[in-house]
C-alpha positions in Angstrom: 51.5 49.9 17.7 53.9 47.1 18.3 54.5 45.5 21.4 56.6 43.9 23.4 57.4 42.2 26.4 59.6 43.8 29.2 61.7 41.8 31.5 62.5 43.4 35.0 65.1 41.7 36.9 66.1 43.0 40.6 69.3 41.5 41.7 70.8 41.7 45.1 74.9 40.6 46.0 77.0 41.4 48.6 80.2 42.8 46.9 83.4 40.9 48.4 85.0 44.1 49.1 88.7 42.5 49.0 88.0 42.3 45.0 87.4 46.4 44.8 89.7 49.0 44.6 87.3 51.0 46.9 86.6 50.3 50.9 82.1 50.4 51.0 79.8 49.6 49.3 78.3 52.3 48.1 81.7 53.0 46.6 81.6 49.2 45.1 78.2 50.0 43.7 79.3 53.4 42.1 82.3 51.2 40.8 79.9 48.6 39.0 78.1 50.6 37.7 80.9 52.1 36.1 83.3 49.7 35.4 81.4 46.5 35.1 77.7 47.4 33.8 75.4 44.6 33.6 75.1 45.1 29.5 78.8 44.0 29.4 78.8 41.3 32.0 75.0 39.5 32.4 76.6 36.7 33.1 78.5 38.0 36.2 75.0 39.3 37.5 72.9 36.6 36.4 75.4 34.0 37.9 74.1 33.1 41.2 70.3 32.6 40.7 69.6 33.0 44.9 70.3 36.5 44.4 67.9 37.2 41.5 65.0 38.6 44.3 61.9 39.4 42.0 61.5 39.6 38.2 58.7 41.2 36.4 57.0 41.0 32.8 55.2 43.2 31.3 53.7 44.6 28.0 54.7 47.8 26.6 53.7 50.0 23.3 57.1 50.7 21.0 
């Protein structure tokens, strides 16, 4: 079987609330998720690289 190598990244932000159309952040979470998923916008994620917290790699069977 092929393999390949998996990349886990574990970002944490604190949302600036005054740039949501929603008041918590759960609700900002729920909205990012949503609105502004990480496939569409890695750079907006990726950004800042204080908040990247852990990353993992791994082999895995395709």
């Amino acid at each position: 079987m092929p393999e390949k190598i998996r990349v886990t990244v574990v970002v944490e932000y604190t949302p600036d609330l005054d740039h949501y159309p929603v008041a918590t952040v759960e609700e900002a979470a729920e909205f990012d998720e949503r609105e502004n998923p990480l496939s569409e916008y890695p750079s907006a994620y990726l950004a800042d690289p204080e908040e990247v917290v852990s990353v993992t790699y791994e082999v895995v069977s395709t």
